[in-house]
MOPAC internal coordinates of N, CA, C and O (Angstrom, degrees):
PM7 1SCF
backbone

  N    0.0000 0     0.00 0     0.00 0    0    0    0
  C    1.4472 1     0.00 0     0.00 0    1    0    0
  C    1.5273 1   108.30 1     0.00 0    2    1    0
  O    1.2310 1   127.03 1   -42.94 1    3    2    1
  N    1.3440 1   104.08 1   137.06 1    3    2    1
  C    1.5353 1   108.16 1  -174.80 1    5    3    2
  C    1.4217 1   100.06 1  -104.14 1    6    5    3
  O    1.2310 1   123.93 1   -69.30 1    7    6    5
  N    1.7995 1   110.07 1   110.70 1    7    6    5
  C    1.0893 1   118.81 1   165.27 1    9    7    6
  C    1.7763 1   128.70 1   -50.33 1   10    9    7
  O    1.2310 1   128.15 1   117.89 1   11   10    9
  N    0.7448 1   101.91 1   -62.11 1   11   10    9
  C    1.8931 1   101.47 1   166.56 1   13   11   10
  C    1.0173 1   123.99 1   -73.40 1   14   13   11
  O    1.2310 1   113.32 1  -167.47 1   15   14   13
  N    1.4428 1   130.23 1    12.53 1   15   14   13
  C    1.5804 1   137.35 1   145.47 1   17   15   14
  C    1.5240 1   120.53 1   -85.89 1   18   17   15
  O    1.2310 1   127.67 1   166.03 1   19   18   17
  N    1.2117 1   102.84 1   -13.97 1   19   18   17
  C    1.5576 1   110.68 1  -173.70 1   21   19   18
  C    1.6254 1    91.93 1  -102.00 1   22   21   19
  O    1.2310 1   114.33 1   114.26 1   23   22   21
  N    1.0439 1   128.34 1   -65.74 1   23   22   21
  C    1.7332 1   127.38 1   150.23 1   25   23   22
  C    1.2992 1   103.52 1    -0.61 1   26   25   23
  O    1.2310 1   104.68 1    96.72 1   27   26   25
  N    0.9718 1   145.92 1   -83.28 1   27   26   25
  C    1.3893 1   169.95 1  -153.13 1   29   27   26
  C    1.0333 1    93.32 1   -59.93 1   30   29   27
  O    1.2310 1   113.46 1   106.43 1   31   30   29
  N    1.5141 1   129.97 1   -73.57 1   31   30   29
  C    1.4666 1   143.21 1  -170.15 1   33   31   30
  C    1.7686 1    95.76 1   -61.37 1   34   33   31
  O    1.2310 1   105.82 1   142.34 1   35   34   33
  N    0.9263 1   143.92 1   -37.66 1   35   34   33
  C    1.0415 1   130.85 1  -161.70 1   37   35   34
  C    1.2508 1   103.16 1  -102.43 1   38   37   35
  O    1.2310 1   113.40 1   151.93 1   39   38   37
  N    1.5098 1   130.09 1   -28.07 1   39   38   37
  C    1.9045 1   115.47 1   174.26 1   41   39   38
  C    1.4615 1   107.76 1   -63.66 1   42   41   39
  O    1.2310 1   127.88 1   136.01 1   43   42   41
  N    1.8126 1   102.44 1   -43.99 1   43   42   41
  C    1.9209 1   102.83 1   179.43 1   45   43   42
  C    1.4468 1   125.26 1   -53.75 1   46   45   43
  O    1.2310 1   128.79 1   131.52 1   47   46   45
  N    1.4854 1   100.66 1   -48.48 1   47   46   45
  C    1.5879 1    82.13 1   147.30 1   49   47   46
  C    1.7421 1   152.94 1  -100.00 1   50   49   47
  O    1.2310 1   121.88 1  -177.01 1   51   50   49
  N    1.1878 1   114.00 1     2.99 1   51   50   49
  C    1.3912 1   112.20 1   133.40 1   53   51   50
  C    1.3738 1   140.17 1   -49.17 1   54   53   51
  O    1.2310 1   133.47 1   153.19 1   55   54   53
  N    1.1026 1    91.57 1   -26.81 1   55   54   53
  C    2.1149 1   106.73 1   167.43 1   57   55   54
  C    1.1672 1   118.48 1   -89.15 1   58   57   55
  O    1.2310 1   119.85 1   127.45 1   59   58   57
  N    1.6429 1   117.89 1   -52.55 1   59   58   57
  C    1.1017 1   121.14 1   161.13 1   61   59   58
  C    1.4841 1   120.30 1   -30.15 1   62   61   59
  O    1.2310 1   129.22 1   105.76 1   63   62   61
  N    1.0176 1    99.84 1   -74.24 1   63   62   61
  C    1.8344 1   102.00 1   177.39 1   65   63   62
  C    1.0569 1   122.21 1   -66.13 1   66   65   63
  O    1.2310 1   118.72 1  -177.84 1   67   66   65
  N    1.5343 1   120.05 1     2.16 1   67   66   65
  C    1.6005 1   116.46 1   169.71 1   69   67   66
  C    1.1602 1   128.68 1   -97.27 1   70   69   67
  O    1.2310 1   130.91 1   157.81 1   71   70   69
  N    1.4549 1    96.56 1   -22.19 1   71   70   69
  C    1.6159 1   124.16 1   157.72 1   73   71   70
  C    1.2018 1   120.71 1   -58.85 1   74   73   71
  O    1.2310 1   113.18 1   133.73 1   75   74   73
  N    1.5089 1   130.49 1   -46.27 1   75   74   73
  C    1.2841 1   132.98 1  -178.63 1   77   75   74
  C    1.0692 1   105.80 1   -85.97 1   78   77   75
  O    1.2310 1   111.59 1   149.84 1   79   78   77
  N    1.6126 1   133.44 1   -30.16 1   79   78   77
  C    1.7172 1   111.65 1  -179.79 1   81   79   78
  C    1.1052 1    91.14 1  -109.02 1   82   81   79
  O    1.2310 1   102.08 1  -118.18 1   83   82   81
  N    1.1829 1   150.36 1    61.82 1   83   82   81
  C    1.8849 1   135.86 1   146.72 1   85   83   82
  C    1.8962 1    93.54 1  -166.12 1   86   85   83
  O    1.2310 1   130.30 1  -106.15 1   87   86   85
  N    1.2205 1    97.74 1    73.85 1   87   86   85
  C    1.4491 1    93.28 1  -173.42 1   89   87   86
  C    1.8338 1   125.21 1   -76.67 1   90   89   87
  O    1.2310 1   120.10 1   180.00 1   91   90   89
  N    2.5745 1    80.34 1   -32.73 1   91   90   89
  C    1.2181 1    67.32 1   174.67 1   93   91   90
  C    1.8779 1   126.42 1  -104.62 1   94   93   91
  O    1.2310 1   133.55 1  -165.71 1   95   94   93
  N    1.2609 1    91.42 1    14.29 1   95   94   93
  C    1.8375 1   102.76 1   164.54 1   97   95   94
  C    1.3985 1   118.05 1   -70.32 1   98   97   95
  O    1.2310 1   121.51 1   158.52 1   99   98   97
  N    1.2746 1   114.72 1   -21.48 1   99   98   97
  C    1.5149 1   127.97 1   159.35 1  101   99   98
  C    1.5788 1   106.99 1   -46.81 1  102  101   99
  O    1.2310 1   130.93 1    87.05 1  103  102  101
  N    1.4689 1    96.52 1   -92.95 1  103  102  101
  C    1.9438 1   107.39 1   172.65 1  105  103  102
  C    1.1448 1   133.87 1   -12.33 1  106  105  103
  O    1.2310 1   130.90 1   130.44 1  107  106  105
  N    1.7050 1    96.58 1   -49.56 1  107  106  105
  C    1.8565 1   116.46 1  -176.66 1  109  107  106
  C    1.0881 1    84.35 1   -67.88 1  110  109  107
  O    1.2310 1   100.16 1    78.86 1  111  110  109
  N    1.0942 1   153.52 1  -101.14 1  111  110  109
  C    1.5938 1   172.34 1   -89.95 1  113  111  110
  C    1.6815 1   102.84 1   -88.12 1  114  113  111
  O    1.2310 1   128.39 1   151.24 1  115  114  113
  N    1.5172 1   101.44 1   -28.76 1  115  114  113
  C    1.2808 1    94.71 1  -160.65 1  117  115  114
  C    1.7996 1   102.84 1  -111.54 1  118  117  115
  O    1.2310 1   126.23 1   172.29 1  119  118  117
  N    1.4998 1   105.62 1    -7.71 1  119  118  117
  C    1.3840 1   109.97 1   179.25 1  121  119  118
  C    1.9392 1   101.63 1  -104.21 1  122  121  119
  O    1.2310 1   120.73 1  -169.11 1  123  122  121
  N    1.2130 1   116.21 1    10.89 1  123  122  121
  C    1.4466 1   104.72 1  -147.46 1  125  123  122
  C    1.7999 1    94.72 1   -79.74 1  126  125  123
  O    1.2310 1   120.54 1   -22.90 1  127  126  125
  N    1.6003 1   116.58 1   157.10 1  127  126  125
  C    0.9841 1   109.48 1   174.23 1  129  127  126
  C    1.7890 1   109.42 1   101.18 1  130  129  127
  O    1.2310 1   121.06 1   129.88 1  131  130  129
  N    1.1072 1   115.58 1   -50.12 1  131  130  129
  C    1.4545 1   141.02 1   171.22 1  133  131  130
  C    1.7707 1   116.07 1   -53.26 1  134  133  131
  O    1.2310 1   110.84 1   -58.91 1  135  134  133
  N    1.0702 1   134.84 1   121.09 1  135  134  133
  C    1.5475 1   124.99 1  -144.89 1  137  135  134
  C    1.8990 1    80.69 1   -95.49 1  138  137  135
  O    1.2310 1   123.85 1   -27.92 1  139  138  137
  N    1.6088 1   110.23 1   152.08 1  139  138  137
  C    1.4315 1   108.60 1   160.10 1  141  139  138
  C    1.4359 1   124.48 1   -70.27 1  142  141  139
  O    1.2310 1   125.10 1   -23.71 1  143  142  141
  N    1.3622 1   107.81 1   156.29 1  143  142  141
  C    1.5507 1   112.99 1   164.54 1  145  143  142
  C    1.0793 1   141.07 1   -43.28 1  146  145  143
  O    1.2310 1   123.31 1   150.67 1  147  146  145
  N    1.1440 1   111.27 1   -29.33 1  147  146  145
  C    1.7207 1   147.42 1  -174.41 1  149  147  146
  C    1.2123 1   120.11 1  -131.38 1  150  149  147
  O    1.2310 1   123.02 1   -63.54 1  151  150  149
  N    1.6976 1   111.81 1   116.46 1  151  150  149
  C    1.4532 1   111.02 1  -174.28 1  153  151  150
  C    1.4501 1   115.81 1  -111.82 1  154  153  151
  O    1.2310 1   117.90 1  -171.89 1  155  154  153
  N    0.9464 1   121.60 1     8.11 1  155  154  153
  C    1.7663 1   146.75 1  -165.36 1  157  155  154
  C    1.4905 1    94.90 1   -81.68 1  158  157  155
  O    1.2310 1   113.87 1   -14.45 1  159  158  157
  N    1.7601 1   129.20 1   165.55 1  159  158  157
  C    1.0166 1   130.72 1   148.63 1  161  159  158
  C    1.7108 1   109.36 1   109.77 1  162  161  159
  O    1.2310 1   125.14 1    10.82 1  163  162  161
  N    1.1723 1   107.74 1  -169.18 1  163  162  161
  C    2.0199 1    98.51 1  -167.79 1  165  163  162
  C    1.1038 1    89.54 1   -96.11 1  166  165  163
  O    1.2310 1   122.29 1    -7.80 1  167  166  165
  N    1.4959 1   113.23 1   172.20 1  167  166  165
  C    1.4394 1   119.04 1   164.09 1  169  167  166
  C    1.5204 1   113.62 1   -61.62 1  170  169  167
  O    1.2310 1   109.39 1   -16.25 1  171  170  169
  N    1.3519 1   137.49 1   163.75 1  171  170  169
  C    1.6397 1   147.15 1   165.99 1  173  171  170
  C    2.0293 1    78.00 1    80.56 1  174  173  171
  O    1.2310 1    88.83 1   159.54 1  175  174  173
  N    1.0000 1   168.28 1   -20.46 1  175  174  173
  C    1.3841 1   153.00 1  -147.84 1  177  175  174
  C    1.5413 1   114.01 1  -107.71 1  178  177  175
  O    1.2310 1   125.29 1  -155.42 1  179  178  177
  N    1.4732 1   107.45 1    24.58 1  179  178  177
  C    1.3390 1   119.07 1  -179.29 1  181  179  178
  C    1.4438 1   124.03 1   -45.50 1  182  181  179
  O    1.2310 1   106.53 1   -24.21 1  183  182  181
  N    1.3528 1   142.66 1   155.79 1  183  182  181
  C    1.6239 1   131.04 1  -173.64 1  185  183  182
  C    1.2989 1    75.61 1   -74.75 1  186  185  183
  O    1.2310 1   124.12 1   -18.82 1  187  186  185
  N    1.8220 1   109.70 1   161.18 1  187  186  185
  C    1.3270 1   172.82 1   138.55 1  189  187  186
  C    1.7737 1   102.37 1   -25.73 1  190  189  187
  O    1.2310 1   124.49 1   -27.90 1  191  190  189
  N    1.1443 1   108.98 1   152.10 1  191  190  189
  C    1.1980 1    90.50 1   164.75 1  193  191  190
  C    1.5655 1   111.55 1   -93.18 1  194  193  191
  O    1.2310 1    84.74 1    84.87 1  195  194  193
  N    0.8203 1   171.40 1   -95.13 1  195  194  193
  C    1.4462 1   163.41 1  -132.97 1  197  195  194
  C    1.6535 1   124.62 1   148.91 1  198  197  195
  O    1.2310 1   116.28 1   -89.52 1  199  198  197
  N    1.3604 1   124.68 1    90.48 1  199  198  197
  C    1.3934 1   128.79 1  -142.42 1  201  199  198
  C    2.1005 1    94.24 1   -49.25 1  202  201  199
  O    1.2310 1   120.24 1   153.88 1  203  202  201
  N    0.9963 1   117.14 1   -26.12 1  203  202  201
  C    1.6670 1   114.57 1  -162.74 1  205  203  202
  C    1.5097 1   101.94 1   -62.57 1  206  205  203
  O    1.2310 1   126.90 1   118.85 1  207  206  205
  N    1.7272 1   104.34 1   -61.15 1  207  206  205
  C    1.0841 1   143.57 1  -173.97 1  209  207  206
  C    1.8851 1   112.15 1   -36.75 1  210  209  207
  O    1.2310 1   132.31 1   150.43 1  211  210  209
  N    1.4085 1    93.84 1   -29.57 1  211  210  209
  C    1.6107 1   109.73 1   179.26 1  213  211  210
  C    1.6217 1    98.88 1   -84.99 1  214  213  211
  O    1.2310 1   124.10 1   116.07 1  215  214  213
  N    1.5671 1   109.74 1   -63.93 1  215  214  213
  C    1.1866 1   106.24 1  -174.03 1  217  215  214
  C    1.5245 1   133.36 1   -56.96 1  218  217  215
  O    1.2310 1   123.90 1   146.45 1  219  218  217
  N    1.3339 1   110.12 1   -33.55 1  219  218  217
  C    1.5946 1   118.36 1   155.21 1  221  219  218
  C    1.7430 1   122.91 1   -31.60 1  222  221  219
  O    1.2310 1   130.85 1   123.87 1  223  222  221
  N    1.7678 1    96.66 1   -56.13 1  223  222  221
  C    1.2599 1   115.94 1  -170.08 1  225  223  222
  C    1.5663 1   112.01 1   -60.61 1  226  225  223
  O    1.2310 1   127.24 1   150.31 1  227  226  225
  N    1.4627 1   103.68 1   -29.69 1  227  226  225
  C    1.7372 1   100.78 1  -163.70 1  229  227  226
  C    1.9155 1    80.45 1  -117.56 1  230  229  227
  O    1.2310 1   122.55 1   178.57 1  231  230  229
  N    0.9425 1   112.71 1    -1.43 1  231  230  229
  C    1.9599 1   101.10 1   148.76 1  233  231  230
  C    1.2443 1   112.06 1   -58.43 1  234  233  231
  O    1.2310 1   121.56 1   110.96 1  235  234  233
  N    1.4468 1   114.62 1   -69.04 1  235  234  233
  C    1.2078 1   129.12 1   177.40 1  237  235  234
  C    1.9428 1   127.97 1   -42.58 1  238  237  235
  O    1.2310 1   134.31 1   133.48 1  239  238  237
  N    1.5001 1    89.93 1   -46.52 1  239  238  237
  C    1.4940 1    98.18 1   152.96 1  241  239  238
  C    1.8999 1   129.17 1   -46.17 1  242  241  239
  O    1.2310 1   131.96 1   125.81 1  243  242  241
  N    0.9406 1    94.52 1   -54.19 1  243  242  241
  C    1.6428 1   113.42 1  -167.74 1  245  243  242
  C    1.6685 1    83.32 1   -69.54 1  246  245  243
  O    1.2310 1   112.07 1   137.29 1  247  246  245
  N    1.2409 1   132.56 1   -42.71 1  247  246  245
  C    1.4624 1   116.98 1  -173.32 1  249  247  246
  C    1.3039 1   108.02 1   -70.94 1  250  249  247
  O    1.2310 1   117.53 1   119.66 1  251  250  249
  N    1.2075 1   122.31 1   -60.34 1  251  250  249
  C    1.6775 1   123.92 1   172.63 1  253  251  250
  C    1.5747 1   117.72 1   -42.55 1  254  253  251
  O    1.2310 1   124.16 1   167.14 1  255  254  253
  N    1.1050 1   109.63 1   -12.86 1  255  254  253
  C    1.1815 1   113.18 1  -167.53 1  257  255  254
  C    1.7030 1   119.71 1   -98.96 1  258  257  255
  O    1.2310 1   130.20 1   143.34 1  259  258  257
  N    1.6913 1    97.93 1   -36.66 1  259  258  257
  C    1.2534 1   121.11 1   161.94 1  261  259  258
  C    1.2370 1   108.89 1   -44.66 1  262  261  259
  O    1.2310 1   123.21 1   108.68 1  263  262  261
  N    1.7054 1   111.44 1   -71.32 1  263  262  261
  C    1.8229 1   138.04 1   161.51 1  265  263  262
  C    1.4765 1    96.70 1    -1.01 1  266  265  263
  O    1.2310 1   128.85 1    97.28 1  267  266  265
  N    1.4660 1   100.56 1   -82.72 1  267  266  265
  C    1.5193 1   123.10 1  -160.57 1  269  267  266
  C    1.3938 1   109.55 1   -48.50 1  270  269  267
  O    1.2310 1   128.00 1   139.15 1  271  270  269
  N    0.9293 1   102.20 1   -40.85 1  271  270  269
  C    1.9605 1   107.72 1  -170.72 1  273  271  270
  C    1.7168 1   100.08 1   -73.78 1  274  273  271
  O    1.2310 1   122.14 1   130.55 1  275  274  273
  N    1.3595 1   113.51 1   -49.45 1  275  274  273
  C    1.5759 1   131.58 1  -169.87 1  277  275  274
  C    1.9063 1    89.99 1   -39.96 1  278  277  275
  O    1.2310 1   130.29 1   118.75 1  279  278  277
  N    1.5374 1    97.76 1   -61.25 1  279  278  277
  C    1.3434 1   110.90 1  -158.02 1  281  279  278
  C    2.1560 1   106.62 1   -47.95 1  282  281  279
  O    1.2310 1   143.18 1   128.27 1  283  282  281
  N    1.2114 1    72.57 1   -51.73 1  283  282  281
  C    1.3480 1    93.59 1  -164.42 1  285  283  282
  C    1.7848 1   112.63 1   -68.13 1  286  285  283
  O    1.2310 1   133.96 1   158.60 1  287  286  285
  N    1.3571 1    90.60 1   -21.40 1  287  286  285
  C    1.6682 1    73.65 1  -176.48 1  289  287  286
  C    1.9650 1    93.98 1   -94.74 1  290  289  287
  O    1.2310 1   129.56 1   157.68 1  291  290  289
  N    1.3679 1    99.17 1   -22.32 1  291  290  289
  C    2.0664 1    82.51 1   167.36 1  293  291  290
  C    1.4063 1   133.62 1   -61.81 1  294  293  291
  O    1.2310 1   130.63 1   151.57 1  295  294  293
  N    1.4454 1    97.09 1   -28.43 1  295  294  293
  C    1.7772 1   106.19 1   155.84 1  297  295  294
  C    1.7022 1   129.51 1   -70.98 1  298  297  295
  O    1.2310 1   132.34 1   149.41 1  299  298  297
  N    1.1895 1    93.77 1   -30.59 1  299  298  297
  C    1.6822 1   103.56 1   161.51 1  301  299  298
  C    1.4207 1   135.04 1   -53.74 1  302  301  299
  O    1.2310 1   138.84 1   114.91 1  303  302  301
  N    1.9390 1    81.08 1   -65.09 1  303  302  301
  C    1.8473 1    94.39 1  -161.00 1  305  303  302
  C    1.5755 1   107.37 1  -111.97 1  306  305  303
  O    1.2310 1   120.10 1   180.00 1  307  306  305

C-alpha cells in the first residue's frame, strides 16, 4: 500500500467536500482583506457573493473529489 497515494485520496476528498458544502467560506477566505467594489449602502448590506462564483467553487470541489476517490480506490482495489 502506497502511503502517499492514499494521502492524496484522502486530502481530495476532504477538500472535495469542503468545497461543495462551504462554498461560500471558501470565497471569504480567499478574497479577505481585498476592499469591495461597491462602497454605497447601510452598514451589514455588503454585495452577495456572486451566484457563478459559488458554482465554480463546488465545480472545483466535485473535481477534487472525483481525484480523491480515483486515488484512493487505486490504493485499495
Amino acid at each position: 500500500m502506497d502511503v502517499r497515494t492514499l494521502l492524496a485520496g484522502v486530502l481530495g476528498v476532504a477538500l472535495g467536500l469542503a468545497l461543495v458544502a462551504f462554498p461560500d467560506a471558501v470565497i471569504r477566505v480567499q478574497t479577505a482583506g481585498r476592499l469591495p467594489d461597491d462602497r454605497g449602502g447601510e452598514y451589514g448590506t455588503g454585495a452577495a457573493t456572486p451566484e457563478r462564483w459559488r458554482r465554480l467553487v463546488q465545480v472545483l470541489g466535485v473535481v477534487f473529489l472525483a481525484g480523491g476517490l480515483y486515488f484512493a480506490a487505486t490504493v485499495l482495489g
